[in-house]
N, C-alpha and C positions, 0 to 999 in steps of 0.2 A: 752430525749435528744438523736437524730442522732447519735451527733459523739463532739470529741474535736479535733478542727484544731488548729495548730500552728503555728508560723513563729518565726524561732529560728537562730539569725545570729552566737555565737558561743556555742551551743548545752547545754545550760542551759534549755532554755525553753521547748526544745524538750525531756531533762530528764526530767522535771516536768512532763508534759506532758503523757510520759509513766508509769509514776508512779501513776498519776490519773486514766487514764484509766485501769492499774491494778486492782486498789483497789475499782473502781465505775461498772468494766463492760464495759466502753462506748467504743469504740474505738477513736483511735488516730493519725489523718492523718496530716499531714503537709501540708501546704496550697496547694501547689503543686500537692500531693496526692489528696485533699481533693476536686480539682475541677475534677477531673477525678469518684470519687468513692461517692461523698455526694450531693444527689440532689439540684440543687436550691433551694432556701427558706426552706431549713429544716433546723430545730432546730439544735445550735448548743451550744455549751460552746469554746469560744475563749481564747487563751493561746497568748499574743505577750511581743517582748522582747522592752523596752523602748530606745527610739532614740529619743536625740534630745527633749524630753518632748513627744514624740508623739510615739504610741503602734506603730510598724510596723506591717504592714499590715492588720491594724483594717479596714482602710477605703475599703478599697477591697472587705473585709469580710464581710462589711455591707451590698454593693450594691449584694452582692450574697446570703446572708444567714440570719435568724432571728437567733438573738442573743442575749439569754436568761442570758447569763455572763459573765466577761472577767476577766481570772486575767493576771496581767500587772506586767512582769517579770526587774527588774532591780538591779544595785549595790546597790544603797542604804539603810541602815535597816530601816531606815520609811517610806521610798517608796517619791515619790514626782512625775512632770508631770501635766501639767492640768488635766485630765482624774480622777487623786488620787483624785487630791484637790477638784472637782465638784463631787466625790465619798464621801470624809470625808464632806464635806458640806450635803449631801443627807444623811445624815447615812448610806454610805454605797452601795448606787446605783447610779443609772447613772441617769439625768434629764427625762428620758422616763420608767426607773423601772427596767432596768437591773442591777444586782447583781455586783460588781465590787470588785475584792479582788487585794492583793498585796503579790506579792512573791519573797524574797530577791535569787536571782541567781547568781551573781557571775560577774569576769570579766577574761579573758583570754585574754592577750595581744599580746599574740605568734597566735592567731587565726585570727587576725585580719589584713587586707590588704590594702594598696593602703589609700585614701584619708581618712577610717575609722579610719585607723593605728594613723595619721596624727592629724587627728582634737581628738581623744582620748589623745594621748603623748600631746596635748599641754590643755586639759582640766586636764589632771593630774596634769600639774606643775602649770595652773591656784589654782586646788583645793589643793595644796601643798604651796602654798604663801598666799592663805586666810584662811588658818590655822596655818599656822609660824605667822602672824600677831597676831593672839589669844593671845599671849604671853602663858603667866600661864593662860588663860581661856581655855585650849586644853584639853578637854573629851578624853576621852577613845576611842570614835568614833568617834574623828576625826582622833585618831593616827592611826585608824583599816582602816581609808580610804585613807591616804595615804600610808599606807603599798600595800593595793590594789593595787593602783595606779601604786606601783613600783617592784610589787612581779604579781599578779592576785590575784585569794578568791575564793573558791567555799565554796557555804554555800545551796546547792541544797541538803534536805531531805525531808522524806517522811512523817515525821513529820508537815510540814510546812505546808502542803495539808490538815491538820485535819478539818479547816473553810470551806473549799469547798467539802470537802466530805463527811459532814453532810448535807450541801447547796442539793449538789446533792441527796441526801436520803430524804429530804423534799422536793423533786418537788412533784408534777409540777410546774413550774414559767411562766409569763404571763409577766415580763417584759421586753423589750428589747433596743437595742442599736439603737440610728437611725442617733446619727453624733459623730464623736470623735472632739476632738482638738489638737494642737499640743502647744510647749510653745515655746516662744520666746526667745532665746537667745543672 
């Protein structure tokens, strides 16, 4: 593997990120970086933070790079996005054989700006009224996600990385990503 690019809006995915490439060797560029320093078409392992059901800046990543993995950075502890769900359907890969993990990162509400700010504070109180509705059916994780919602969470370890940094010690990998999707909200 090249390199691991990432696209990280408030710096969850970009600690992961560094924290993999600690622990595997590979280096670690942020997409930005990554078009200056990482040739076209070479191997990569992709890191995006989940927007919207859709990885930011997977599609970019595609039309520039083979991508051998992605894991797909968001709040949720079981992860979710079309990309997951066509993931846990494959066992685990992508419809063309790229590796696809999930890594719970976190939310920072103070980092966020302008119209993201906006449509996040009203998906909070969305996801705070379809859990007040639960009555007594309210889990543990729903309370942990609207505390989120109204506090942030970091839940970025190095621990979390253990799936993909045996992934990486068992290459070579031959599969890869050739379209994402996004989900419909």
């Amino acid at each position: 593997m090249k390199a691991i690019v990432y696209t990280s809006q408030t710096g969850f995915t970009k600690r992961y990120a560094e924290l993999l490439s600690e622990a595997t060797g590979v280096p670690a560029w942020s997409a930005k970086e990554a078009a200056k320093q990482v040739p076209a078409h070479s191997e990569i392992f992709y890191m995006g933070c989940l927007v919207a059901g859709a990885v930011k800046g997977l599609d970019t990543a595609i039309e520039r790079y083979v991508i051998r993995g992605v894991a797909i950075v968001g709040m949720n502890p079981t992860g979710n996005g079309d990309l997951w769900t066509e993931a846990k359907i494959n066992g685990g890969f992508s419809d063309h054989g790229a590796r696809i993990f999930y890594l719970r990162g976190g939310y920072a509400p103070e980092k966020l700006r302008g119209i993201q700010k906006l449509l996040m504070r009203h998906m909070g109180r969305s996801v705070q009224k379809k859990i007040q509705a639960k009555g007594d059916a309210v889990t543990e994780q729903d309370r942990e996600m609207v505390e989120m919602f109204q506090h942030g969470g970091d839940y970025v370890s190095r621990q979390a990385l253990d799936e993909i940094i045996q992934w990486f010690a068992e290459g070579p990998h031959d599969g890869m990503m050739k379209a994402s999707f996004s989900l419909d909200i």
